[in-house]
N, C-alpha and C positions, 0 to 999 in steps of 0.2 A: 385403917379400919376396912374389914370388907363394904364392896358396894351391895348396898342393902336398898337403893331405893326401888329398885324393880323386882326387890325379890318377892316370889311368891307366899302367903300369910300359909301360917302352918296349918296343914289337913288341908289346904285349895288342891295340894298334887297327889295324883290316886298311886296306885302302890301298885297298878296295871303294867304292862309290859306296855309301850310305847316308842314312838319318835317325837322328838322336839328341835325347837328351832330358836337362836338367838338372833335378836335382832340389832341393827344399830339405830340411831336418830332418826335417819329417813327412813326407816321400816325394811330398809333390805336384808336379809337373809345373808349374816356372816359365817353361822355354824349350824350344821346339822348332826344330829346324834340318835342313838338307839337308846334302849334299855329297859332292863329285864323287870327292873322297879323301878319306874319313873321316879316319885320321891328321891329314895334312896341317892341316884344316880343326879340329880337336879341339886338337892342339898350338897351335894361336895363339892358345886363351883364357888358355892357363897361361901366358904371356910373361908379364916384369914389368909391375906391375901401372899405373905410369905411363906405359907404350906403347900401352895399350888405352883405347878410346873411353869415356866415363864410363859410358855405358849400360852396355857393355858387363863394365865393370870391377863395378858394380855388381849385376850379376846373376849374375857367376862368384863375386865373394865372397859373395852371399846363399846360393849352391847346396853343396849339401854331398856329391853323386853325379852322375853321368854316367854313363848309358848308351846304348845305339845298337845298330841292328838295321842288317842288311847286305842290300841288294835288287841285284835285277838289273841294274838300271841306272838312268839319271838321270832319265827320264820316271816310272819309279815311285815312286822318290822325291821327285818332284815332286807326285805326288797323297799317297803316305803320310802326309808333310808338312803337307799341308795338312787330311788326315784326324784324324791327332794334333791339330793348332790345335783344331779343331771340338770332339774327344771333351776336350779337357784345360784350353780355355781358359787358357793359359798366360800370368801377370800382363807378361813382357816380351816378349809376340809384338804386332804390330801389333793393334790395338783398333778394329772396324769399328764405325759409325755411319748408321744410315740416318734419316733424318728421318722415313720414313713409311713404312707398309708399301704396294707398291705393287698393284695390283689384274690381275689376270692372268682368261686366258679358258680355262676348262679343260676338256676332252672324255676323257672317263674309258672311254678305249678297253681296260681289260682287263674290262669287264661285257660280257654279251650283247647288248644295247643300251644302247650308252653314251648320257649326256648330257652337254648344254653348261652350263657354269653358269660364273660368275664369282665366283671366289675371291680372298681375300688373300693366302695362304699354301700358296704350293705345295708341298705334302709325299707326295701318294697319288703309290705306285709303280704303273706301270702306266698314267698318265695324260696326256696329253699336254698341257702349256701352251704358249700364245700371250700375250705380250707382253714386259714389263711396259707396262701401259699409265698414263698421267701422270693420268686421269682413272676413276673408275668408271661414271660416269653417258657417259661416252663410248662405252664397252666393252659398256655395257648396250645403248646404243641401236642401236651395233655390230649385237650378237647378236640385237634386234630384229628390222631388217633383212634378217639372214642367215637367217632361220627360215624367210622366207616361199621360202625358193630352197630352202635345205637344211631340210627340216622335221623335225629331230633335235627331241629331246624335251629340255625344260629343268626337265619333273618332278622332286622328288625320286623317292625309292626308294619312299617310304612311300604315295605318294599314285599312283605306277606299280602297283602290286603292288594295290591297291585298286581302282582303276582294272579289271584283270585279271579281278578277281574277282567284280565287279560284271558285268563284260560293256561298258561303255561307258565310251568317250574322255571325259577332263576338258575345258573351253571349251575348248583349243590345238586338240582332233584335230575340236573342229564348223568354227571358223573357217582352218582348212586351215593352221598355223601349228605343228603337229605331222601325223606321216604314221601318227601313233597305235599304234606294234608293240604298244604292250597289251593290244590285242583284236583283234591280226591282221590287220590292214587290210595290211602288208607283212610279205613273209617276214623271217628275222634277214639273210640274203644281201643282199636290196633296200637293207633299211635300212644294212648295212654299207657298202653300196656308196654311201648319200646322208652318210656319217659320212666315210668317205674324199674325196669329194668337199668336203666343208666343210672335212676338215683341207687339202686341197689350196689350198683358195680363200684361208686362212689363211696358207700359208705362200710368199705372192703371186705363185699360179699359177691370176690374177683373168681374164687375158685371154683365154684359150679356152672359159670357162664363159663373160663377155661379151658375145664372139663367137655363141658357139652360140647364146643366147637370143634376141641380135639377128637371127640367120638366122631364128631359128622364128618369132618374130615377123612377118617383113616375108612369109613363106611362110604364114600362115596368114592375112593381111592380103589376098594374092594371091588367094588363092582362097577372099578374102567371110570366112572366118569369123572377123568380129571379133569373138565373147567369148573367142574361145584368142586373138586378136593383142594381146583388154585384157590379159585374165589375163599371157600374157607382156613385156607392156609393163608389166609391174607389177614384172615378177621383172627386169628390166632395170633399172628404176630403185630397185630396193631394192639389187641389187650395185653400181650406181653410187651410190649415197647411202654406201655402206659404205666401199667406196674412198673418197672424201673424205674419212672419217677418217686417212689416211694420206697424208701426204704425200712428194709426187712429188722425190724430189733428184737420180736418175739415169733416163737417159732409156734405156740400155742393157740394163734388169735386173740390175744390180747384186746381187749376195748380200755383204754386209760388213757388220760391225758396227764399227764406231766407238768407240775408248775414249779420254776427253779427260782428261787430270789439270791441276789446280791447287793449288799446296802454300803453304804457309807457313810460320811457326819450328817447330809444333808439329802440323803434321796437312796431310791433304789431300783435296781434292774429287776424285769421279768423276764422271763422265759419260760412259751409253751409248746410243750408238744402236744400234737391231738395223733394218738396212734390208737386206727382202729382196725380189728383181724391182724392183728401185728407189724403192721408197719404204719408210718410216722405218714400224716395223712395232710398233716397242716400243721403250722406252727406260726409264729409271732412274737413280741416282743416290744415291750414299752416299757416307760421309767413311770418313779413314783418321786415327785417330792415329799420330802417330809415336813409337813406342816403341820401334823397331830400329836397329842401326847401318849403315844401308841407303841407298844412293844411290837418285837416282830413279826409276830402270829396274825397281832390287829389289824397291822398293813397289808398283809396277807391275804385276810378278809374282807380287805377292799380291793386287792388284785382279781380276786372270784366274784366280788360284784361285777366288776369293769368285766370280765371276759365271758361273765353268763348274766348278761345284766340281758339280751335280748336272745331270746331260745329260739328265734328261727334262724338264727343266723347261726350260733352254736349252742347245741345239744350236750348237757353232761355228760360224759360217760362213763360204765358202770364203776369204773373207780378213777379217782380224782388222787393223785400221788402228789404230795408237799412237800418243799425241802423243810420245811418246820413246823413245830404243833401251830393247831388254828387257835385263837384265844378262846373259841367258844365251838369247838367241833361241834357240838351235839347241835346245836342250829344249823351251821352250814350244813351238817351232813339233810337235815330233813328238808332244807331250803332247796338244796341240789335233786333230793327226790321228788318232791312235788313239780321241780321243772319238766323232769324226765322222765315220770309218771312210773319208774318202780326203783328200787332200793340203788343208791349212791355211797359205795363207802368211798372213805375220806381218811385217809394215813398216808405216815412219813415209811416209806420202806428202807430197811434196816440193809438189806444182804443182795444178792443174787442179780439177776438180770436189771433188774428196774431199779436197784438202788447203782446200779452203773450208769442206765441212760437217766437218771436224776444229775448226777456228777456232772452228766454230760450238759445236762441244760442249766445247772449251775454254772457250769465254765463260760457257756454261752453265755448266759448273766453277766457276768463279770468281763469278759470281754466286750461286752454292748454299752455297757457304764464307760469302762477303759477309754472305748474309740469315742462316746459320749464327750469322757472329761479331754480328751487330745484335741478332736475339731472342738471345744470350747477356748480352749487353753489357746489354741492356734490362730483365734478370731482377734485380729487387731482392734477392730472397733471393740471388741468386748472388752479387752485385755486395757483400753484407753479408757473406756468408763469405769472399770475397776479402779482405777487409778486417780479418777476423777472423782469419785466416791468414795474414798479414801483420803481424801484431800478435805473433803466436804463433812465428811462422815467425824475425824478426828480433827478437825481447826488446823491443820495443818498449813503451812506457809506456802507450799507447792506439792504437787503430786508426789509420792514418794517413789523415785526412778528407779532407787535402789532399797530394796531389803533386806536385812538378815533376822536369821529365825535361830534362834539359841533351843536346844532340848536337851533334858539331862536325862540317865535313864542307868538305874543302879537297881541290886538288888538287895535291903538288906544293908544298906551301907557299904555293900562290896564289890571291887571291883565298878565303881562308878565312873562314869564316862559322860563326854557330850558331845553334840555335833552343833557344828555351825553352817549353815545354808543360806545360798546369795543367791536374788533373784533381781533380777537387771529390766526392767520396761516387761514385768510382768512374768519375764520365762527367766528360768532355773541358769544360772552359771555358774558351772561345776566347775572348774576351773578355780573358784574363789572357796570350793568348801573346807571348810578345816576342821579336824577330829582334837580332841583335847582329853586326855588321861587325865583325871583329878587327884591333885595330889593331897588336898588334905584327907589325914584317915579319918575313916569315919564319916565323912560328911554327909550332910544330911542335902536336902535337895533346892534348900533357900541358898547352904553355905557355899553347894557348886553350881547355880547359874549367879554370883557374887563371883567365885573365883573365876569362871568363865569371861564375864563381863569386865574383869579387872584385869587378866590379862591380851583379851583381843583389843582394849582401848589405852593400855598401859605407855605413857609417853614419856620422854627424857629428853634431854637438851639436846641429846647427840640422834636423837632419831631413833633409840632404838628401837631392831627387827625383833620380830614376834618369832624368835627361832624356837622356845618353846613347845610353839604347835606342830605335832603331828597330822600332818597332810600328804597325798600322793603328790602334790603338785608339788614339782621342785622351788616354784615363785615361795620365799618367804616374808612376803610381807603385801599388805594389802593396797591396792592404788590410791581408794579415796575411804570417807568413813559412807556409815549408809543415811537415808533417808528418814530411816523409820527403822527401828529394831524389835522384833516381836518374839515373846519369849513363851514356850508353850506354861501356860498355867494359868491360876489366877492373880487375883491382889494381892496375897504374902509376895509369891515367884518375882512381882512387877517393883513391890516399894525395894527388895533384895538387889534386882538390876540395879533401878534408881539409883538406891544409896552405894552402889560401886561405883556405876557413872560420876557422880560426884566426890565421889574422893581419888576419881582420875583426872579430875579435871574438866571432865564432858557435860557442859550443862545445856548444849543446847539441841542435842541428840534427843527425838520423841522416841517415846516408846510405852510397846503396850502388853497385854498376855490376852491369850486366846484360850478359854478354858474350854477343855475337849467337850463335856458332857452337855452344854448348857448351850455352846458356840458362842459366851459372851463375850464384848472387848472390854477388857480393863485396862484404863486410864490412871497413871500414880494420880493420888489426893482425891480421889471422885471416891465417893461413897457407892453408887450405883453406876454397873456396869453399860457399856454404852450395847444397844441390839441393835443391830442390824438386817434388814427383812432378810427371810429364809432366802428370795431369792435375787439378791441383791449379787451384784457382779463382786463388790467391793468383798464381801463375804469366803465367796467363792476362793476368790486370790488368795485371801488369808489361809484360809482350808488349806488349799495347797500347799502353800508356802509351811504350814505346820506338819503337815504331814507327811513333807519330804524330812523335815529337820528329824521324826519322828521315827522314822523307815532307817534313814540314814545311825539314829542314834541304838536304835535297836541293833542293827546291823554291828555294830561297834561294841556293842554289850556282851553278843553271844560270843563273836571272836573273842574277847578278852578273857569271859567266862571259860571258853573252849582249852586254850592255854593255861587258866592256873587248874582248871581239872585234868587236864592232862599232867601237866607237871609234876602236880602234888604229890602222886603215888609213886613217885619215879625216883625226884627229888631225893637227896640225902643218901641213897642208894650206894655203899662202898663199893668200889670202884668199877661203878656205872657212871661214864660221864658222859656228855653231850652227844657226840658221833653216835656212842653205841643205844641212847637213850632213844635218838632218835631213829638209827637202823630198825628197833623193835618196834616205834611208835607206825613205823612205813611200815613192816613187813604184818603186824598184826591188824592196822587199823584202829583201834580202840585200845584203853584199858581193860574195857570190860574183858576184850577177847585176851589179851593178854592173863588176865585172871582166870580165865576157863581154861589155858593153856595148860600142859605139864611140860617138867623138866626138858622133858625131849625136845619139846616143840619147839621150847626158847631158845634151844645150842642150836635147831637148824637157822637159828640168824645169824649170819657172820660176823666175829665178834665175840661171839656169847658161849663161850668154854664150861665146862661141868659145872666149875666154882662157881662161878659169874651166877649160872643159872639157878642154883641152889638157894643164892644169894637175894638173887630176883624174884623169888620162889616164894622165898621165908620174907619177904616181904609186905609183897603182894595178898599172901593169906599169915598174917599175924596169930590166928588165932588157930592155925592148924601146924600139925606135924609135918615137920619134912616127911616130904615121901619122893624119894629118887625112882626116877622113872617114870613119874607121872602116876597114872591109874594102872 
């Protein structure tokens, strides 16, 4: 039955645009949510409880309350929402991850005179940041740079105020590298006015300050006086040394930031560029666990809260580029405008410049996950709780040291295949994988992880070797049995293993299926699949371990597939045989091009005489007239 005792009596929920909150026993805040009709959106956790996502099913029966606050509309809801995450940290909303904290350049414009300093952590209200930048020692050399043009003070407070009191500048205000407001040297107006200009120059309106130096320059050159034409050839090449840290991707001036996602069973990578006047001004990069019942776009939508969740720190810009639709654009797009006080669009670009540097920050994605999943995978203590939770997680009798993971992967009944993957104290050894061509016809994908499992456990009195299996490795035959054997699927793929195992002989081998969509574990004879927390080490191993079997088995598919399409058209060919099948297979590349060919083209193979090619010819196009000579 659903859980109906906290549910709310019908007409109690308005049909407003709101956020709500679920709660558990002790009243803390497990889940937060949006929605455009409260009602609407509240009534679909109480459905039966086998129609709801397991997530989701598992978090209404953990909750023991619901409530919900009624707002104006959906852009407010959209920041509420993501207010609530922040102040309640709620155990089944998305789980952010950043690898590092990134280094920003901050100008603390609610002081009298502000300064420039580079921080981690941007939290002062009143402050103005610039980046995130990938480097700090880049950012520094940045601000370097930028002193000798803008000479803002990079003082603390403590040593400002000191300074003051004293009556004289610290070394920045002798070597002209501060314009010194601590002892008056510029009014608070002047100096406001060299703090706007720096923020200006930062937020890449680099060309008319440029410009200007290179006029005064070549004007004070003009009329003889080169120490003002050094001095400004000096502030020229400090703003061009500065630009260099940013690189050039639009030649237009561009204002867009860039967001790239890459995902996998259990989480996803971000990647952003902030490029403004067209170049990449700042960037950043964090993961997402996946702990929502959320398509892609949804997650997406919480990538854009997380990154313009505080707008002093970062500002919309006039378009906001995606690797994929938003689940609800027409909010985010107004949510991004009321931050940035005039119009925000919000698309995936299709073509041109910016659907290249999209490419680019998706690769970055994917490479940030990649080196993500490597220093995880590479972390002994992790790799040992995996193991131990795993032990714990399925009653198992000892950690399983070793693993193999069976995946079968056909199309169609045809040309089916599978692969076998060994994992040794948590890491991959290739050395033990083995490929297996299915030989029943036809088989369907119970009957080939059965023929699989019956011959990699298959025994005889005399020992016999497993020389059946196709592998690179010349070893044929396996040292010990495994631990634990996990086969990609659900409970049909698992009772399939089972009943092979047993009519090998093998009863005392566990084993389990990992079903891709759900990430459930199935256990033979259990009616209900065993879950395991999204971020559970023991999880993660499995992941892997399926998704090498998976990569591997696909791999094995396409080559097989690759050969009998190539072959087919070739096949049966009077007297076209091997050598020559395959001289034209190397010299065209493809069937297809061999098909666009004519006569001529085929005889420049060696090999391939008039007849031959005639032959090849009228083959190839069944349904057309010889035509000697080609077109």
């Amino acid at each position: 039955m659903a859980p109906v005792s906290y549910r709310p009596a019908p007409g109690e929920i308005p049909t407003s645009p709101g956020v709500y909150r679920f709660r558990d026993p002790h009243q803390r805040v497990i889940y937060v949510g949006k929605a455009r009709n409260l009602r609407s959106r509240l009534n679909s956790y109480f459905a039966e409880p086998d129609s709801l996502h397991p997530r989701t099913r598992a978090m209404v029966t953990t909750a023991t309350s619901v409530d919900w606050v009624v707002v104006a509309n959906e852009v407010e809801a959209l920041s509420l929402e993501y207010a609530w995450i922040k102040q309640y940290d709620p155990r089944f909303n998305v789980k952010y991850r950043d690898d590092k904290s990134y280094p920003y350049l901050t100008v603390t414009m609610a002081e009298a005179f502000p300064r420039a300093a580079v921080v981690r952590e941007p939290k002062r209200k009143g402050s103005r940041y610039f980046g995130p930048y990938a480097h700090a020692w880049a950012i520094r050399d940045t601000l370097d740079q930028l002193v000798r043009v803008f000479p803002v003070r990079t003082c603390r407070d403590g040593v400002f105020r000191r300074a003051a009191q004293l009556g004289r500048p610290c070394l920045l205000g002798y070597i002209d590298k501060c314009s010194a407001p601590c002892v008056g040297r510029v009014s608070e107006d002047e100096y406001r006015s060299i703090v706007d200009d720096l923020c200006a120059f930062l937020d890449g309106n680099a060309d008319p300050f440029i410009r200007a130096v290179e006029k005064s320059m070549r004007e004070a050159a003009a009329r003889e006086d080169y120490e003002e034409a050094a001095r400004l050839r000096d502030r020229w090449q400090a703003l061009s040394r500065a630009l260099e840290r940013n690189t050039v991707v639009f030649d237009d001036g561009t204002d867009a930031d860039v967001i790239g996602l890459f995902e996998d069973q259990l989480q996803l990578a971000v990647q952003v560029f902030h490029v403004r006047g067209g170049r990449i001004t700042g960037e950043r990069g964090f993961l997402l666990e996946k702990s929502e019942d959320l398509a892609v776009g949804g997650y997406l939508e919480r990538a854009l809260q997380r990154i313009y969740a505080e707008t002093d720190v970062i500002t919309p810009a006039r378009e906001v580029l995606t690797s994929h639709e938003l689940a609800d654009v027409e909010t985010v797009s107004a949510w991004l405008t009321e931050l940035r006080g005039s119009r925000v669009a919000v698309r995936v670009p299709k073509r041109g410049d910016k659907r290249s540097l999209m490419d680019t920050a998706i690769s970055n994605a994917e490479n940030q996950l990649r080196l993500h999943l490597v220093r995880r995978a590479g972390d002994l203590t992790a790799r040992s709780q995996a193991l131990q939770e795993l032990q714990d997680s399925l009653s198992l009798p000892e950690p399983p040291l070793r693993i193999e993971c069976i995946d079968v992967s056909t199309l169609q009944g045809q040309d089916t295949v599978a692969s076998l993957v060994v994992f040794e104290d948590g890491l991959p050894r290739k050395s033990d994988y083995r490929s297996f061509t299915i030989r029943t016809p036809n088989a369907d994908d119970l009957t080939a992880v059965a023929e699989v499992v019956e011959r990699r456990f298959r025994r005889s009195a005399s020992e016999e070797t497993v020389a059946d299996q196709q592998e690179d490795s010349p070893q044929r035959r396996f040292a010990y049995p495994p631990s634990l054997l996990v086969i990609d699927g659900g409970a049909p793929q698992v009772r399939a293993a089972q009943d092979a195992l047993m009519a090998c002989g093998v009863s005392d081998l566990p084993v389990i299926g990992l079903a891709k969509r759900l990430e459930e574990v199935w256990v033979p004879g259990e009616e209900d699949p065993v879950i395991l927390p999204r971020t559970s080490e023991a999880l993660y191993l499995l992941q892997r371990v399926r998704d090498e079997a998976h990569r591997r088995a696909i791999g094995l598919h396409r080559k097989q597939r690759g050969r009998r399409t190539t072959a087919s058209r070739l096949d049966g060919i009077a007297g076209l045989g091997t050598a020559k099948a395959t001289a034209l297979r190397r010299h065209f590349g493809s069937v297809r091009a061999m098909v666009e060919a004519s006569q001529d083209q085929l005889q420049e193979v060696p090999g391939i005489g008039p007849r031959l090619a005639e032959t090849v010819w009228n083959a190839l196009h069944p349904d057309e007239p010889s035509a000697n000579g080609g077109e």
